[in-house]
DRENPAVEX-64322 format. One record per atom (N, C-alpha, C): chain; residue in three letters; x, y, z; residue number from 1. Coordinates in Angstrom, 2 decimals. Each point is the difference from the previous one (the first is absolute). Example, Ala and Ser with C-alpha at 12.3 -4.5 7.8 and 13.67 -1.06 7.14 Angstrom:
DRENPAVEX-64322
{chaine A&residu Ala&east 13.19&north -5.69&up 7.80&num 1}
{chaine A&residu Ala&east -0.89&north 1.19&up 0.00&num 1}
{chaine A&residu Ala&east 0.90&north 1.20&up 0.00&num 1}
{chaine A&residu Ser&east -0.35&north 1.05&up -0.72&num 2}
{chaine A&residu Ser&east 0.82&north 1.19&up 0.06&num 2}
{chaine A&residu Ser&east -0.77&north 1.09&up 0.73&num 2}
This chain:
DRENPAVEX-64322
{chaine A&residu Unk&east -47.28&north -68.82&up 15.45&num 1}
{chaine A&residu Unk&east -1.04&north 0.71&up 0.70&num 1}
{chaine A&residu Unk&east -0.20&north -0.59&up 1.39&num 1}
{chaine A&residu Unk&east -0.56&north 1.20&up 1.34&num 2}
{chaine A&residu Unk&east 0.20&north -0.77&up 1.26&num 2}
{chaine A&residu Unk&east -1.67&north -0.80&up -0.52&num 2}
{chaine A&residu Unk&east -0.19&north -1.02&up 1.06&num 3}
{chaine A&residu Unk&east -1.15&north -0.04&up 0.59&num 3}
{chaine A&residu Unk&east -1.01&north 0.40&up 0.27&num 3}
{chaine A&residu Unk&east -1.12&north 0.29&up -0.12&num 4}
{chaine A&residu Unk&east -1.19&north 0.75&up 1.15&num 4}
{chaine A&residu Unk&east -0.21&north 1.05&up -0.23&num 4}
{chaine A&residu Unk&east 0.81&north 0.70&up -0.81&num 5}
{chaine A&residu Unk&east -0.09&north 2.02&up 0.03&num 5}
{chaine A&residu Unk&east -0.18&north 0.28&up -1.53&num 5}
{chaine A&residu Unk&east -0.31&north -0.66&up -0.76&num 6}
{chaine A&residu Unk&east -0.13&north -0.10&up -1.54&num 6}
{chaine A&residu Unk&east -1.94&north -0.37&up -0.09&num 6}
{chaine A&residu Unk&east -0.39&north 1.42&up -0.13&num 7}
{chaine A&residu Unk&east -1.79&north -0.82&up -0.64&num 7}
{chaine A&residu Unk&east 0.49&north -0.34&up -1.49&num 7}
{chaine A&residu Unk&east -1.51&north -1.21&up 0.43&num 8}
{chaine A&residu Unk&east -0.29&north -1.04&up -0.90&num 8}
{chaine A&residu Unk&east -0.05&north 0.34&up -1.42&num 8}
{chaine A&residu Unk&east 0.72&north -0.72&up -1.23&num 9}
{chaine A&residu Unk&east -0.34&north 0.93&up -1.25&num 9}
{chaine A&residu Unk&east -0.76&north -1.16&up -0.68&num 9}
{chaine A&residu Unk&east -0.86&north 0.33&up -0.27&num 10}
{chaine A&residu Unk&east -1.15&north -0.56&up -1.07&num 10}
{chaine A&residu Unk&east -0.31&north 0.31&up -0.86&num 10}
{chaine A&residu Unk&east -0.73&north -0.83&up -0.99&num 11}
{chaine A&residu Unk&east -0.39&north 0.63&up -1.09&num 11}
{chaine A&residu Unk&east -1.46&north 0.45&up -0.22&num 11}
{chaine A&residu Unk&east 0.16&north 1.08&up -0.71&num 12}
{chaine A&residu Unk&east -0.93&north 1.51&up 0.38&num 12}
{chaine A&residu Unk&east -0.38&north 0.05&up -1.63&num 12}
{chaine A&residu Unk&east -1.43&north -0.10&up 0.24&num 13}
{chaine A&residu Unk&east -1.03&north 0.46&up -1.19&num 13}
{chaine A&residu Unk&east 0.23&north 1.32&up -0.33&num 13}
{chaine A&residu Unk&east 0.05&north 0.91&up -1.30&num 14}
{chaine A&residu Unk&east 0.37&north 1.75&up 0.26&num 14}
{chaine A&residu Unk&east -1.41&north -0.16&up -1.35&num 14}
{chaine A&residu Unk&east -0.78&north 1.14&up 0.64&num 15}
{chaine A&residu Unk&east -1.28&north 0.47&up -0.75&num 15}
{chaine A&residu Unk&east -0.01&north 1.26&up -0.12&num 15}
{chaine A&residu Unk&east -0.08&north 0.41&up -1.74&num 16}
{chaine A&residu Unk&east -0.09&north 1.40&up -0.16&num 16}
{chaine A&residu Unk&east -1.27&north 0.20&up -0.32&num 16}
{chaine A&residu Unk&east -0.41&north 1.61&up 0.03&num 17}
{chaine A&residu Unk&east -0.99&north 0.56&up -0.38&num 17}
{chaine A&residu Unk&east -0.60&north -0.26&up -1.09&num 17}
{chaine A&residu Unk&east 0.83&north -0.09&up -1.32&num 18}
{chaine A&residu Unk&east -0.47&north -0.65&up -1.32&num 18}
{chaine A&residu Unk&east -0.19&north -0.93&up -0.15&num 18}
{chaine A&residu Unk&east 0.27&north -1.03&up 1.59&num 19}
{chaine A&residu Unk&east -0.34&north -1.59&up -0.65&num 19}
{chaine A&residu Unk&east 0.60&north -0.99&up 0.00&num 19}
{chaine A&residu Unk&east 1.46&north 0.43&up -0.66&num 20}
{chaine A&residu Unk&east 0.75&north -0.73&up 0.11&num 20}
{chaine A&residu Unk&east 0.98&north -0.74&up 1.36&num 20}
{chaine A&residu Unk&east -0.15&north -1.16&up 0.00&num 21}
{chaine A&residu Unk&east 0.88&north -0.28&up 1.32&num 21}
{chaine A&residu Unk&east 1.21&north -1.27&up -0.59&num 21}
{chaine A&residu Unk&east 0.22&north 0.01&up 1.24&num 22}
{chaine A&residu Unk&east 1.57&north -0.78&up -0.55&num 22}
{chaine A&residu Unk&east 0.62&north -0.36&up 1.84&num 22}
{chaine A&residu Unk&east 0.67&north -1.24&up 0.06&num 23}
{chaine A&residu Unk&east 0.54&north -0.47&up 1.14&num 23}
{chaine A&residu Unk&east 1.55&north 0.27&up -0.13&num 23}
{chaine A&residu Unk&east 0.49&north 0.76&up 1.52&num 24}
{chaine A&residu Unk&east 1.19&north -0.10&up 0.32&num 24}
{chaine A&residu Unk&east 0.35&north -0.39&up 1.25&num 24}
{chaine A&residu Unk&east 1.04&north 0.56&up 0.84&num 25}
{chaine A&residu Unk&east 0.47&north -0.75&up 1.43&num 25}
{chaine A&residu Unk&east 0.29&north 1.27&up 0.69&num 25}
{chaine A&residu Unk&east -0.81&north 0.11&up 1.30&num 26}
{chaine A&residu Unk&east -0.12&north 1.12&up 1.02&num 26}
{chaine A&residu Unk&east 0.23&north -0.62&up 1.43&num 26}
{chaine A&residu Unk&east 0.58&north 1.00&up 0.84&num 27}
{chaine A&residu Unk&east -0.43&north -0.28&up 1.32&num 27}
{chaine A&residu Unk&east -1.30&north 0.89&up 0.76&num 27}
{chaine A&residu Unk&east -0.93&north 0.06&up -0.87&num 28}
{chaine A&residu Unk&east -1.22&north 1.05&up 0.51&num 28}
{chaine A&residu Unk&east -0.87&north -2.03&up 0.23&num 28}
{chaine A&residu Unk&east -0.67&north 0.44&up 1.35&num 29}
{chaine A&residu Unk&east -0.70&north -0.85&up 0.50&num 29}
{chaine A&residu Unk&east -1.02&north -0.44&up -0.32&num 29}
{chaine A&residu Unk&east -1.07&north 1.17&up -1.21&num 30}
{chaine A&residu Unk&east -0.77&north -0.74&up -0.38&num 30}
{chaine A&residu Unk&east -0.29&north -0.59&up -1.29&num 30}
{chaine A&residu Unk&east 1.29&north -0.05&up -0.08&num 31}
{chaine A&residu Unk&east -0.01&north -0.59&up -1.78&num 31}
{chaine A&residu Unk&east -1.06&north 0.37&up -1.44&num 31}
{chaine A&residu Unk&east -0.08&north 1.38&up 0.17&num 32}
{chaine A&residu Unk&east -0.34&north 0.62&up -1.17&num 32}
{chaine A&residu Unk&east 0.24&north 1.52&up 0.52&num 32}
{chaine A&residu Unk&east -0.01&north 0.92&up -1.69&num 33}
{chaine A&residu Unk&east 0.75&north 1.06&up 0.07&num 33}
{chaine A&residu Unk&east -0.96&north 0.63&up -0.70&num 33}
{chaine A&residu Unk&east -0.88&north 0.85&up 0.17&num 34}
{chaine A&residu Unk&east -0.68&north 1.12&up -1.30&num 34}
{chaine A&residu Unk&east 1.07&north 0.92&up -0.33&num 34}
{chaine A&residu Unk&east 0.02&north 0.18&up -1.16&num 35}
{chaine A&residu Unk&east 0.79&north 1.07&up -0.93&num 35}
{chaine A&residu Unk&east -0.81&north 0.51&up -0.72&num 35}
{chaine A&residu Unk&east 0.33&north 1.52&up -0.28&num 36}
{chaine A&residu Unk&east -0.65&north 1.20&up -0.48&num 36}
{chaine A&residu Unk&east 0.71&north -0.18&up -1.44&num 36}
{chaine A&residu Unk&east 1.03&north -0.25&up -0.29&num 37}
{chaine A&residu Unk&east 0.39&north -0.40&up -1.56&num 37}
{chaine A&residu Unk&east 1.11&north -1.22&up 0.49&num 37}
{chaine A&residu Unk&east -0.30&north -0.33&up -1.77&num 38}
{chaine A&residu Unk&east 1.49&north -0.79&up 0.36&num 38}
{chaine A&residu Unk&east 0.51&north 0.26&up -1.83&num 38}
{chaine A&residu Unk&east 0.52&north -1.34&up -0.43&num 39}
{chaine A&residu Unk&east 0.57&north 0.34&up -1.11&num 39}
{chaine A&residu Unk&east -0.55&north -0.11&up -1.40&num 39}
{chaine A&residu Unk&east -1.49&north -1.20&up 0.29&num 40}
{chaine A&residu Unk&east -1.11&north -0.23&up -0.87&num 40}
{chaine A&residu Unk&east -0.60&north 1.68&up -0.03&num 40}
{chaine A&residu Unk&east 0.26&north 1.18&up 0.59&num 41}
{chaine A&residu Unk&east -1.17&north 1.18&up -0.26&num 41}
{chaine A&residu Unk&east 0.56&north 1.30&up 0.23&num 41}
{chaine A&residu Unk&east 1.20&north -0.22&up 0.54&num 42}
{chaine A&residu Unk&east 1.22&north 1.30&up 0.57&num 42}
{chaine A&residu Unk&east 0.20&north 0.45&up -1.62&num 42}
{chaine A&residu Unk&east -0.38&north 1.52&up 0.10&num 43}
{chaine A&residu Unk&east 0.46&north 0.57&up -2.12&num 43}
{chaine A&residu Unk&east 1.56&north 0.07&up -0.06&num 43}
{chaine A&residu Unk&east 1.21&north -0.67&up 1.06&num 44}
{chaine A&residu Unk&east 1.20&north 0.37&up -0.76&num 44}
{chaine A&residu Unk&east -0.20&north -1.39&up -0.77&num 44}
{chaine A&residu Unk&east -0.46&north -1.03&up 0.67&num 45}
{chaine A&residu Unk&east 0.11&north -1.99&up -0.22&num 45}
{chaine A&residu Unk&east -0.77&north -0.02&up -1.20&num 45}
{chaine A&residu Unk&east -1.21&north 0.85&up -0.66&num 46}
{chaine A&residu Unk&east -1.33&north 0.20&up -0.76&num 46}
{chaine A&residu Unk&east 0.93&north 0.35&up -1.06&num 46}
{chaine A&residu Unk&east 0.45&north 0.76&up -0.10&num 47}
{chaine A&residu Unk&east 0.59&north 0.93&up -1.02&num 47}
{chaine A&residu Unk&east -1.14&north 1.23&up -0.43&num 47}
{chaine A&residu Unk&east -0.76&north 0.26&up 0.63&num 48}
{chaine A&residu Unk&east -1.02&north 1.06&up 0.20&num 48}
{chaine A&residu Unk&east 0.30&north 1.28&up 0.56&num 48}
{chaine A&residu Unk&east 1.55&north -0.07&up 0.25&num 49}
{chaine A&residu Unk&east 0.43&north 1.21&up 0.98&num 49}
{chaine A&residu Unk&east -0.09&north 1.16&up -0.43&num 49}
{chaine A&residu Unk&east -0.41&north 1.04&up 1.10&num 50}
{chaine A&residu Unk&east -0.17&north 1.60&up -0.79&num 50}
{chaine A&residu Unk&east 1.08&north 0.56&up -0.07&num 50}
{chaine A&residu Unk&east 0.45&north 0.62&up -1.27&num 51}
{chaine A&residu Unk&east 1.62&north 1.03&up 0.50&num 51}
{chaine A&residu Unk&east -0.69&north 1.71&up 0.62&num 51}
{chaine A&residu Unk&east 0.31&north 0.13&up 0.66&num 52}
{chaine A&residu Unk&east 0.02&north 1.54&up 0.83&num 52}
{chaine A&residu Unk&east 0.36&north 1.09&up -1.12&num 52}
{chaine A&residu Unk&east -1.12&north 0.85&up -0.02&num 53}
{chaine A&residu Unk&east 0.24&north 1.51&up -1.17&num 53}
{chaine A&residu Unk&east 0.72&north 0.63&up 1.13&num 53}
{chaine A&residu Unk&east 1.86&north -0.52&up -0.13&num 54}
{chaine A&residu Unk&east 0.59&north 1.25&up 0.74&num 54}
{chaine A&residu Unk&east 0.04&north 1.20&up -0.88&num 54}
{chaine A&residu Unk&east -0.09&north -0.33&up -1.36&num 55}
{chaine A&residu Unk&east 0.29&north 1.18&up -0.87&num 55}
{chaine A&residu Unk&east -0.91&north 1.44&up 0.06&num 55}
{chaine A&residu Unk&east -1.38&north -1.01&up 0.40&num 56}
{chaine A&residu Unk&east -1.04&north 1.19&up 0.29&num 56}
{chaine A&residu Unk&east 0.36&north 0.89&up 1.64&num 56}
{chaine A&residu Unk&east 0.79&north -1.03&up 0.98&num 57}
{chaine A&residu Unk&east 0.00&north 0.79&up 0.96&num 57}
{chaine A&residu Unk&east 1.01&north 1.09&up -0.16&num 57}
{chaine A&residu Unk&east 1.70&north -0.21&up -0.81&num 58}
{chaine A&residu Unk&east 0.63&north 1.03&up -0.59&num 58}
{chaine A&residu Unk&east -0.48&north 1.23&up -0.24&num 58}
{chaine A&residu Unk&east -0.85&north -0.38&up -1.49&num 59}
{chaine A&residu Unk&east -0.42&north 1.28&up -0.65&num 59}
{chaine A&residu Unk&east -1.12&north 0.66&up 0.71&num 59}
{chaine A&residu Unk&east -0.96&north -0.44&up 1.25&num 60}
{chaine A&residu Unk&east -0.38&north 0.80&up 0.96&num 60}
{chaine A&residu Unk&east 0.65&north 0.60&up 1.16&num 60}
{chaine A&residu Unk&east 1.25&north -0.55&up 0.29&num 61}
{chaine A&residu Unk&east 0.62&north 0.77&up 0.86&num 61}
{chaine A&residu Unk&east 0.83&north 1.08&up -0.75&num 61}
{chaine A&residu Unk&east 0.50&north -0.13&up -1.60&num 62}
{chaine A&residu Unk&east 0.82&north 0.95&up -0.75&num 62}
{chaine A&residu Unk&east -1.49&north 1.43&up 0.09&num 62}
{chaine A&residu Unk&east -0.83&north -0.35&up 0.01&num 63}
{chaine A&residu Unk&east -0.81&north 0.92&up -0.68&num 63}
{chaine A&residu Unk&east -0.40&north 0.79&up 1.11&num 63}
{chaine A&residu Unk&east -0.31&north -0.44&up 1.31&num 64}
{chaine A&residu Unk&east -0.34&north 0.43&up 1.14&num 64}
{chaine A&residu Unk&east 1.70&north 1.04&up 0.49&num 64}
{chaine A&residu Unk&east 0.84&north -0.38&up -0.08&num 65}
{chaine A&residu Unk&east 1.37&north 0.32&up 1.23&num 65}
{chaine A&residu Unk&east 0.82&north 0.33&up -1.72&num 65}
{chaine A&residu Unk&east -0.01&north 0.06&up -1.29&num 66}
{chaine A&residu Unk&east 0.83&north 0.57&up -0.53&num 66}
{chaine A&residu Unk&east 0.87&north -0.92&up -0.39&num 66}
{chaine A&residu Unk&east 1.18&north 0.07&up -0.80&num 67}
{chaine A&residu Unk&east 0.92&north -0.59&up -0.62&num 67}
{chaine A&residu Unk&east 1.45&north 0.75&up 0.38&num 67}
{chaine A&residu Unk&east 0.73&north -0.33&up 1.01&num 68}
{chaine A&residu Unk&east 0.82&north 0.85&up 0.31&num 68}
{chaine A&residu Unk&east 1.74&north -0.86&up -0.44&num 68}
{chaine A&residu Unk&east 0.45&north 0.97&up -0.68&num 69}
{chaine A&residu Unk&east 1.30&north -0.46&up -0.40&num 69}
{chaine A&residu Unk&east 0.92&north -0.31&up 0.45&num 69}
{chaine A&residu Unk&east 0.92&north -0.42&up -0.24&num 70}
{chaine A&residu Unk&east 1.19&north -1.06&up 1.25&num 70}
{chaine A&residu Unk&east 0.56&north 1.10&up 0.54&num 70}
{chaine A&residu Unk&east 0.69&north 1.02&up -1.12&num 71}
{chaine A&residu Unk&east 1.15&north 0.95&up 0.89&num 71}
{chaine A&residu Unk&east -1.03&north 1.12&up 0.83&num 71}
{chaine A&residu Unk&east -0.73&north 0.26&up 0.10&num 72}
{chaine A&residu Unk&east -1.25&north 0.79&up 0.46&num 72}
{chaine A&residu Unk&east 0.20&north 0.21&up 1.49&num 72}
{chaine A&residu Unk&east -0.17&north 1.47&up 0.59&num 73}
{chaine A&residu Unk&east 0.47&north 0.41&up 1.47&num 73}
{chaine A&residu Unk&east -1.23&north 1.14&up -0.03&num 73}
{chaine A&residu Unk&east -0.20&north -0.31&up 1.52&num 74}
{chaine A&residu Unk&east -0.70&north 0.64&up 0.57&num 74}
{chaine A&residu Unk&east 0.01&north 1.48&up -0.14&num 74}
């Protein structure tokens, strides 16, 4: 690395919304970080995660626009 053209990396307090904090190494100057999630409260890290009713969006678009068959022409 040159000289002089590299900011300083320190170590940086990171504070989330839920609370939890935890120390890593940043070059942000004022040595702490608020975070909106991290991995203590994020639902994939939780195992709380929602799965998406694509099935419901299907059978509302089948029902709205029809069920149209593969070999099917205008």
């Amino acid at each position: 690395m040159k000289r002089e053209i590299h900011p300083e990396y320190v170590e940086t307090q990171v504070s989330c919304t839920c609370g939890a904090s935890f120390t890593t190494r940043s070059t942000i100057e004022s040595g702490s970080i608020r975070a909106d999630v991290c991995s203590e409260c994020h639902p994939f890290y939780t195992g709380k995660q929602k799965i998406l009713d694509t099935g419901g969006r299907v059978a509302r678009f089948e029902a709205r626009f029809g069920k149209a068959s593969a070999g099917s022409t205008k």
